[in-house]
SEZA-810507 format. One record per residue (C-alpha): residue in one letter; x, y negated, z negated. Coordinates in steps of 0.2 Angstrom, whole numbers, plus 5000, padded with zeros to 4 digits. Layout:
N
AXYZ;...
! end
This chain:
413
X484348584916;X486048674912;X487648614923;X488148764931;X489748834924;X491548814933;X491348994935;X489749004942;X490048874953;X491348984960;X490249134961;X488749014973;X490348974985;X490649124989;X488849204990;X488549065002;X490149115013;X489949295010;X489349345031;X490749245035;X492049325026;X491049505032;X491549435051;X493249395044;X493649545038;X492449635053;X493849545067;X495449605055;X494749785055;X494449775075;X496449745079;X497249915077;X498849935066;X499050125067;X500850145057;X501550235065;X501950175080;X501850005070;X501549895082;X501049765069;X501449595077;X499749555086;X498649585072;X499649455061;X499449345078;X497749355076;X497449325060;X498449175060;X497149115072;X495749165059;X496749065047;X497048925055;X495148905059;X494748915042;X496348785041;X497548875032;X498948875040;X500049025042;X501949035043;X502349165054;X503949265051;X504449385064;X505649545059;X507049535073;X506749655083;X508449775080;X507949795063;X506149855066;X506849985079;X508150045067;X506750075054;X505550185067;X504250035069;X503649915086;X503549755078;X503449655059;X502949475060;X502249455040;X501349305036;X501649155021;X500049035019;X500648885007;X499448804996;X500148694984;X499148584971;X500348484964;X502348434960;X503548584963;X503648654945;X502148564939;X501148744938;X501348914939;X501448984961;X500449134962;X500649264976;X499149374985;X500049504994;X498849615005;X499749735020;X498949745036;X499849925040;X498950075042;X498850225043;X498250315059;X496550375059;X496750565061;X495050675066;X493450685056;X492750525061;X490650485063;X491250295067;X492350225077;X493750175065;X494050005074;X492449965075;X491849885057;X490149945060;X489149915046;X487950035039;X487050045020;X487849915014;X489449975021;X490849945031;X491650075040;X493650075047;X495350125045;X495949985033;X494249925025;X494749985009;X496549975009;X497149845013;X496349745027;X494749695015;X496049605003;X496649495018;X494749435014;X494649444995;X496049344995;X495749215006;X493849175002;X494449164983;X495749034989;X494548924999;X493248944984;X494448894971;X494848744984;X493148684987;X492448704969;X494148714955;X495048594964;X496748624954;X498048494952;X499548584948;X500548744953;X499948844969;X499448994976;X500349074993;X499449225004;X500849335011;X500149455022;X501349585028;X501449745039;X502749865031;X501649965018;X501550095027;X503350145028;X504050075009;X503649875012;X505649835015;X505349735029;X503549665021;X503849585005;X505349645002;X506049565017;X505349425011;X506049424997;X507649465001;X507749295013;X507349185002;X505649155009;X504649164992;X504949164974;X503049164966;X503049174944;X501549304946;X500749424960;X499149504963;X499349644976;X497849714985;X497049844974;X495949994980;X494650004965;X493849924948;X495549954937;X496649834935;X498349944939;X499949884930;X501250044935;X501350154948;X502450324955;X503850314962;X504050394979;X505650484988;X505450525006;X506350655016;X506950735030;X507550935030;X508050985045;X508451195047;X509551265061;X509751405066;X510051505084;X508951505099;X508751675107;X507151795116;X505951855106;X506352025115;X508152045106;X507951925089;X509452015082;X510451895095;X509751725087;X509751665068;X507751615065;X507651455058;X505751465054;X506051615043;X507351505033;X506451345033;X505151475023;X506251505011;X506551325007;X504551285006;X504151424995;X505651384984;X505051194985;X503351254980;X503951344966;X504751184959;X503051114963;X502051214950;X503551184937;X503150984940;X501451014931;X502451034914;X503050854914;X501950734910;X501750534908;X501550414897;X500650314905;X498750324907;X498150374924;X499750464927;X499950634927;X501350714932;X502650714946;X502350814962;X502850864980;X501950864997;X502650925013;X501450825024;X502350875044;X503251025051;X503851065068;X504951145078;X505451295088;X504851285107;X503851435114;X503051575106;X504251705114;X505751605107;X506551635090;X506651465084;X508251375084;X507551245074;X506151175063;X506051015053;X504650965040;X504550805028;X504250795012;X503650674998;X503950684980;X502950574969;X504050514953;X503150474936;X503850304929;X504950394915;X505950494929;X507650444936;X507550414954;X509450474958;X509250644946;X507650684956;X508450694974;X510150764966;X508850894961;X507850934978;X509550934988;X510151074977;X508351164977;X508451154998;X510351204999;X510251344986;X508851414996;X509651365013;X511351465005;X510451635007;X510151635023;X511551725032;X511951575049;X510951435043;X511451275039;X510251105035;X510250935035;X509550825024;X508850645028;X508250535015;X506950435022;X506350305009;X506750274990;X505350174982;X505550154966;X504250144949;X503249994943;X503249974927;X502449794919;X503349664913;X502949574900;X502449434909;X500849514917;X500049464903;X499049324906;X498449404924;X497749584916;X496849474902;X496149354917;X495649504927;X495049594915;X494249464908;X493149424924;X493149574929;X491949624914;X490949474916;X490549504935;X490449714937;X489549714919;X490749884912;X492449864904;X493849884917;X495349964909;X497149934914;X498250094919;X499350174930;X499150254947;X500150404957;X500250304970;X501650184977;X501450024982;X502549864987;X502149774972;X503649854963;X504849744977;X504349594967;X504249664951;X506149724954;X506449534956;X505949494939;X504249434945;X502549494933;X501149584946;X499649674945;X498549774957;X496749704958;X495449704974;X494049764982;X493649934982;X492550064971;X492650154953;X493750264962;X495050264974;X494250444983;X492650354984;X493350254995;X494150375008;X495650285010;X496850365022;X495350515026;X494050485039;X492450385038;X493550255026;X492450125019;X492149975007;X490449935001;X490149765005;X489649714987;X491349784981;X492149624994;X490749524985;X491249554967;X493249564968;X493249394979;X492249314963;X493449414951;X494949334957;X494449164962;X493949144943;X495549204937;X496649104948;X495448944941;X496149004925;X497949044929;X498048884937;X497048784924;
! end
């Protein structure tokens, strides 16, 4: 009879803990971390305590409490779990970064999306897919690798952190900036098959139009700021359809472009309004220069604002996230993942770029090599992240789990 391979070995683990790592990720999902308001602390509270039963200790490190206020959030307290296999500089330390920050729910729901209900292989809730169910991929590939690789050198470290949501400053990067961690290679919570090595940047911002209160019975005695605020949209719109003619050079990136996701303002309906704000997000493709592309919106908003007799604007930036692009050095982790990626999903699983932003880029600015890999579908809209009825197949879990515990055997080898 054939030995079982290393890797196979690894694969029965974790079919044999698969419920449990279903009821780990079913208890994550049940703790609400709605981002806003970001009341994050009691969900990394608790899955300390999920951690420590499993015995993996967790470090918590609280945000003081000033600097979450200043930065419109409750509370921060990101997590470290240390796991080293041998000397200090005897291997490579590899990172698993998952954030536990969501996004509310919004309407459209047919399940409650705190309550992980499973149904046809499915589990449904905010943050099954992105990134809650990585907070399990991560840490059932740690405990395989432990029970069956048993490496002796380097080390692997979980950092679970609660500032995605609002540019990962105060997640990784806070971490990072204190000194907390300094991993040679990340992996970072990924949403589907690919094994994404650049990403968008992403500018944030705040336009705030004012004009003049007065009755809608005599307007001709206020300055309307809606009407203005008009202007500026269909003039940011405009700039909009012109983004479609720059494209990327990178696959799985298009091309840059703008949403204004929330408006408000004015207070009655027989009130011109005196104000009105709206925020807006411009995706940047790698190739783009982040200080040009705000130069260039300020100008768009106060050219606009300029012909609007009695209006004036302020404009707020609110986050400045910049590109991924891979460093050399990521190498080794997109031919490991790729590598088992193939041999466990059975289809080639290419590596590209994705219009989204994530916090990976705060450790690639520091010189350290990371990739996005995790459970989720072929697709990141089969997924419904960030829409109602979000969901992971369970067999995704399954496979990514398997997938990186047999890289990190290799990485660490």
């Amino acid at each position: 009879m054939t030995a079982p391979t290393p890797y196979a070995a690894l694969d029965a683990w974790i079919d044999a803990h698969f419920d449990e790592q279903v009821q780990f990720l079913q208890a994550l999902v049940r703790v609400p971390t709605d981002t806003p308001p970001g009341n994050n602390a009691p969900h990394a509270e608790r899955t300390a305590e999920l951690l420590q039963a499993m015995g993996l200790q967790a470090e918590q490190h609280p945000v003081p409490a000033d600097e979450v206020a200043a930065y419109g959030m409750q509370s921060i307290t990101n997590l470290i779990v240390r796991r080293p296999y041998g000397a200090p500089g005897s291997g490579r330390v590899m990172a698993l970064n998952a954030h536990g920050d969501v996004v509310p729910p919004g309407e459209g729901w047919t399940h409650d999306p705190y309550g992980a209900a499973i149904e046809g292989g499915a589990m449904y809730g905010r943050a099954t897919a992105v990134s809650k169910s990585d907070f399990a991929t991560f840490t059932f590939a740690v405990r395989a690798l432990e029970a069956v690789a048993r490496p002796q050198r380097g080390g692997v470290e979980l950092h679970f952190t609660y500032d995605e949501e609002f540019g990962g400053e105060l997640g990784p990067g806070w971490l990072l900036k204190k000194g907390l961690t300094s991993p040679d290679l990340l992996i970072a919570a990924g949403f589907s098959y690919e094994v994404v090595t650049a990403h968008n940047g992403c500018l944030q911002m705040e336009v705030t139009v004012h004009g003049k209160m007065a009755h809608a019975a005599v307007p001709h005695t206020g300055v309307d700021a809606l009407q203005a605020a008009v202007k500026i949209l269909n003039a940011l719109y405009a700039q909009n359809e012109a983004y479609r003619q720059i494209t990327s050079n990178v696959a799985g990136i298009k091309h840059p472009y703008l949403n204004v996701g929330r408006i408000e303002g004015g207070t009655n309906t027989n009130v011109v309004p005196g104000k009105v704000s709206f925020k807006l997000d411009r995706r940047m493709i790698p190739e783009e220069n982040p200080a040009e592309v705000e130069a260039a919106i300020r100008r768009v908003i106060e050219t606009a604002a300029a012909a609007c007799e009695g209006v004036t604007v302020d404009i707020r930036r609110l986050l400045l996230a910049n590109a991924m692009t891979p460093l050399p050095g990521n190498q080794p982790l997109v031919q490991a993942l790729q590598t088992h990626a193939q041999a466990v999903l059975g289809e080639a699983i290419p590596a590209v770029g994705t219009p989204l932003y994530t916090d990976v880029r705060l450790y690639v600015e520091r010189g350290i090599p990371g990739v996005i890999y995790g459970a989720g579908p072929r697709t990141v809209l089969e997924s419904h992240a960030k829409r109602a009825d979000e969901r992971l197949q369970l067999e995704d879990l399954r496979r990514a789990t398997k997938v990186v515990a047999r890289a990190l055997a290799d990485l660490l080898a």
